[in-house]
N, C-alpha and C positions, 0 to 999 in steps of 0.2 A: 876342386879348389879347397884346402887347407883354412882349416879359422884362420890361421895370420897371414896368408892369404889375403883375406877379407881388408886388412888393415894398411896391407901395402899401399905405399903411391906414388911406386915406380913408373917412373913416365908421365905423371901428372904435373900440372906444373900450377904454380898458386901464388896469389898478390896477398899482401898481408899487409894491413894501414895500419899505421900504429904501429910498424914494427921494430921502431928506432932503439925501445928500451921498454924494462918491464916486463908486464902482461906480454905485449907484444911483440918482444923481439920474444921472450920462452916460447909460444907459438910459434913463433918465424923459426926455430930450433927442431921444434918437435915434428914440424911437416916437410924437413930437410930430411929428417936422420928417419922417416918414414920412407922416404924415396923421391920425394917433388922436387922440382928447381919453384926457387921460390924468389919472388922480386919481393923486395920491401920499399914503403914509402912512407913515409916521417914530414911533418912538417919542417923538424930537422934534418937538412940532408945529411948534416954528419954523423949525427947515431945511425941513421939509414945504410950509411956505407957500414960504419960498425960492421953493423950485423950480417948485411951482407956480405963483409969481408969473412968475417966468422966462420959462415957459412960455407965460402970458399976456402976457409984453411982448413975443415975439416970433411974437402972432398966433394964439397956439392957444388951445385951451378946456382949463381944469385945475381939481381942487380940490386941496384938501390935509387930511389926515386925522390926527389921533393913532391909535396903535395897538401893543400890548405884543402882541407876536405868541406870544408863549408863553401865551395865552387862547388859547381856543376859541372864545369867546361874543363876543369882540375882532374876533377873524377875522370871523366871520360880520356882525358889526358894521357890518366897512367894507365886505364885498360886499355889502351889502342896500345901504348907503347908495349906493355904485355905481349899482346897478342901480336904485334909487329916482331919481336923476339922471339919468341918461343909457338906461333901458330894457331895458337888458344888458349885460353883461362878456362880448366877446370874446378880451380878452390878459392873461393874470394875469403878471407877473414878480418874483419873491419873493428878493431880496438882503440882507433883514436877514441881517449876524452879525458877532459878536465874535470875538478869539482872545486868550487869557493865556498867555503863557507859563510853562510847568513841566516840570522833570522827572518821567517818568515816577512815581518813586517815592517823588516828593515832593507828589504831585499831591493837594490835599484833596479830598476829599466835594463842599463847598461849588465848588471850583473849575471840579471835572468839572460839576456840574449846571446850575451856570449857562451855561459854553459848550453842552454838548449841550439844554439848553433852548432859550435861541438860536437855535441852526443848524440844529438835528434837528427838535425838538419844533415849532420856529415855521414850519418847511417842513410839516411834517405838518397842522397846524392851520391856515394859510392854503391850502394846497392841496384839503384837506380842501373846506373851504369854497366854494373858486372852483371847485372841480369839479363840486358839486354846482350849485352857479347854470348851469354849462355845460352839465352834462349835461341837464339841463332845458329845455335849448335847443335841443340836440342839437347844437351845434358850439362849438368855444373852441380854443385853443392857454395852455398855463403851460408857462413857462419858469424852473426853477427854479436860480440859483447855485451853484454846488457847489465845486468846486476843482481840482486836480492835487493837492493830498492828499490826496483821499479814493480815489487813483490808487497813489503812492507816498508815503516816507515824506521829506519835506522837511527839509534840512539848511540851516545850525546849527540850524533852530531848533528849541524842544523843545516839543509841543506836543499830545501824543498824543491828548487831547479832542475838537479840534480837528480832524486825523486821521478819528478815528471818526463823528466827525459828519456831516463831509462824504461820505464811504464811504457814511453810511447813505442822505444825499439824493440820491444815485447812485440808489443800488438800491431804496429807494424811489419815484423816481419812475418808474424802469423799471417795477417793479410795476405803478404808476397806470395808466401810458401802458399797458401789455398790457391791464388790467382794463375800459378806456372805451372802448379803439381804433374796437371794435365799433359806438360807440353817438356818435362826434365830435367826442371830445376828445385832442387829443395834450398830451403832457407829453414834454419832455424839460429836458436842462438844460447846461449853459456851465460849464465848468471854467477861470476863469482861472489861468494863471500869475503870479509874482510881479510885481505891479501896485499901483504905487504909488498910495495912497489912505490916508485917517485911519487906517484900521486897521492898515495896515502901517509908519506912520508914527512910531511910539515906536521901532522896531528896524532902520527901513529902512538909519541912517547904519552901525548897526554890520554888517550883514549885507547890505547891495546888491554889496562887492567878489564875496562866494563866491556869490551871485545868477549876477550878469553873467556872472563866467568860467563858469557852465556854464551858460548859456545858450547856443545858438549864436548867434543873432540879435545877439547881445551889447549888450544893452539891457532894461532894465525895460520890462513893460506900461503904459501908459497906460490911465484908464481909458475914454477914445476909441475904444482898440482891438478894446473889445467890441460896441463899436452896430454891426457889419454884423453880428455873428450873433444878437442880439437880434432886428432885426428881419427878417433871413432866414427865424427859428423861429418868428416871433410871424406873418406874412404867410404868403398863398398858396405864394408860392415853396416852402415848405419842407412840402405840402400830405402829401405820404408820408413824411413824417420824424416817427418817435415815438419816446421808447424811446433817444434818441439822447444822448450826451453830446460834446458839441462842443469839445475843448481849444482853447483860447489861449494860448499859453505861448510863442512866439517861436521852439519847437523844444526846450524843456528838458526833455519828458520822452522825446524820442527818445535821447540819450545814457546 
């Protein structure tokens, strides 16, 4: 077998949450034009078709799903329908999430629960789910979104939920990843840096200068810049890699 070889993922087939726009539909991109049939699921079903259709104009096999990822019974929804399609889930990649900005001490009740629902809770309940269809199989890769904040604490912006959430989907999916290792499934997860996409897009104009100056790289992420480690982690290549969190950040959290 050939290094690129290693990277193919011909005949694999893979769920992508979050895959409506963004972050997540460039993954939903990247592990197409790798070789997977790839289903997407969005809380919107219309970007979801999007991309799915995308997918399908340029040769691949896609569906497209609704799905509120803060359900349990949602998650397991769209891996059965998966795996009712296409006969198994081998690459789960889970990018739903939001962020609001607050300060800390101004932070409601309602505001925290909706981001750590989101981020936290919706990591737990789709991974929940695709791990259980893998381990049943006895092999799978999930790769789960996480950030450089769940690392440190990101300036200007004020976001401490947001923070916490991603911390949790770290160490969260470290857990998974130790718990299954055993049995064929790896988990780990992609920590981008600040990357321009919808959700960074209400604050990008006022906060891109203090961005870039401490970037070294001196530039924003694309969200491009994630499909060689999506599909690094989701492929053979990355065949001992568990447990791992992969940063993107252009250099911003070596400073």
């Amino acid at each position: 077998m050939s290094i690129l070889d290693l990277f193919s993922l011909d005949g694999k087939t893979a769920l992508v949450v979050g895959g409506g726009r963004g972050i997540g539909a460039s993954l939903a991109r990247a592990l197409a034009e790798a070789g997977a049939h790839v289903a997407v699921a969005d809380i919107d079903r219309s970007t979801a078709g999007e991309t799915a259709e995308t997918l399908r104009a340029a040769g691949g096999d896609s569906l497209a799903m609704q799905v509120d990822v803060t359900s349990g019974t949602e998650a397991d929804r769209i891996v059965n329908e998966v795996v009712s399609a296409w006969g198994k889930l081998d690459i789960a990649v889970n990018s739903a999430g939001i962020s609001i900005q607050s300060r800390a001490e101004e932070m409601t009740e309602e505001v925290w629960d909706r981001v750590v629902n989101v981020n936290l809770k919706g990591i737990y309940a789709c991974t929940r789910a695709e791990g259980e269809a893998m381990l049943a199989a006895g092999t799978g890769s999930i790769v789960n979104v996480a950030s450089i904040s769940g690392q440190i604490v990101n300036r200007p912006q004020r976001h401490a939920q947001y923070n916490a959430a991603k911390a949790g989907v770290i160490q969260y999916s470290r857990t998974c990843a130790a718990e299954w290792a055993d049995r064929g499934v790896r988990v780990n997860t992609i920590s981008p840096g600040h990357t321009v996409s919808p959700m960074t897009a209400p604050t990008v104009d006022e906060m891109e200068p203090t961005w870039v100056s401490n970037t070294p790289m001196g530039r924003l992420g694309q969200p491009e810049d994630l499909q060689g480690a999506v599909v690094y982690l989701a492929s053979a290549a990355s065949s001992y890699v568990t447990g791992h969190d992969l940063v993107v950040d252009g250099g911003y959290t070596i400073w």
